[in-house]
C-alpha positions in Angstrom: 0.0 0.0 0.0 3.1 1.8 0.7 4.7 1.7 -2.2 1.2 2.0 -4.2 0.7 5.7 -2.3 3.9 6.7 -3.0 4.0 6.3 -6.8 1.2 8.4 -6.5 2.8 12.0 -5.1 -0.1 14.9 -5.1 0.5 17.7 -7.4 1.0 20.5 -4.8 4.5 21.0 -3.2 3.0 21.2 0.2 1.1 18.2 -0.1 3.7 16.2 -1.3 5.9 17.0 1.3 3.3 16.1 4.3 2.7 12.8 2.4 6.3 12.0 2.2 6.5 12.8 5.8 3.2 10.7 6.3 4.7 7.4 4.0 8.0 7.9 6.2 6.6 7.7 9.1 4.5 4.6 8.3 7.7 3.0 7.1 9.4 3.4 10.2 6.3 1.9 12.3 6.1 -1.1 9.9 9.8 -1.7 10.6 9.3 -1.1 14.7 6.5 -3.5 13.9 8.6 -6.3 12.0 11.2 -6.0 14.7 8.8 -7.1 17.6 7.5 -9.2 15.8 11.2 -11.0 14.6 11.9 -10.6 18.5 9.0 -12.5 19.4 9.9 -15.7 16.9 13.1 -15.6 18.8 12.5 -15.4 22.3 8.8 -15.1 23.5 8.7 -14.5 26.6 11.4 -11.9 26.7 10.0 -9.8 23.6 9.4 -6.2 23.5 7.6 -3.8 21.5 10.3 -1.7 19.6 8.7 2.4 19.7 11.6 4.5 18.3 11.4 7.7 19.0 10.1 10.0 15.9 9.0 13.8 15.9 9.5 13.8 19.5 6.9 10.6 19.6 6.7 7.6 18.0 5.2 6.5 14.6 2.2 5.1 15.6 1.5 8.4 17.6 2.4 10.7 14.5 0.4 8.3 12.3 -2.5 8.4 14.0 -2.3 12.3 15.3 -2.0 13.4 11.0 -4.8 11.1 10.2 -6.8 12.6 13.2 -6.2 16.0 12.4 -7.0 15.2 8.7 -10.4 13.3 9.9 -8.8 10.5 8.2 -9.5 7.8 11.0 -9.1 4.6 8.4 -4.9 6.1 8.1 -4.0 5.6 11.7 -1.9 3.3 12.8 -3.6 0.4 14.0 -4.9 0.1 17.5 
């Protein structure tokens, strides 16, 4: 879906760059995601959830606070 979005930049500079911004962050929580979840296959009963810290945050945070402010509930991250 990613990948789909992304080859599909909106015509304003602005936009583009929030969307970028948007697509990175997503990126960063899918690969916090696939890390617990490699952590897990490994050892689970010592696995963490990995949260780096973005934007002062974390992805799934500035995910969900864009698609909030954009009344865009169905882009958050998941609950």
């Amino acid at each position: 879906m990613l990948a789909e979005l992304a080859s599909r930049p909106p015509s304003g500079a602005d936009d583009r760059k929030v969307v970028r911004a948007w697509l990175d962050d997503w990126n960063v929580y899918l690969a916090d995601r696939t890390a617990y979840a490699e952590a897990l296959r490994r050892n689970p009963t010592k696995a963490k959830p990995v949260f780096r810290p973005l934007h002062g945050s974390t992805a799934k945070e500035t995910i969900t606070d864009f698609a909030v402010v954009n009344s865009m509930s169905s882009c958050g991250a998941p609950l």
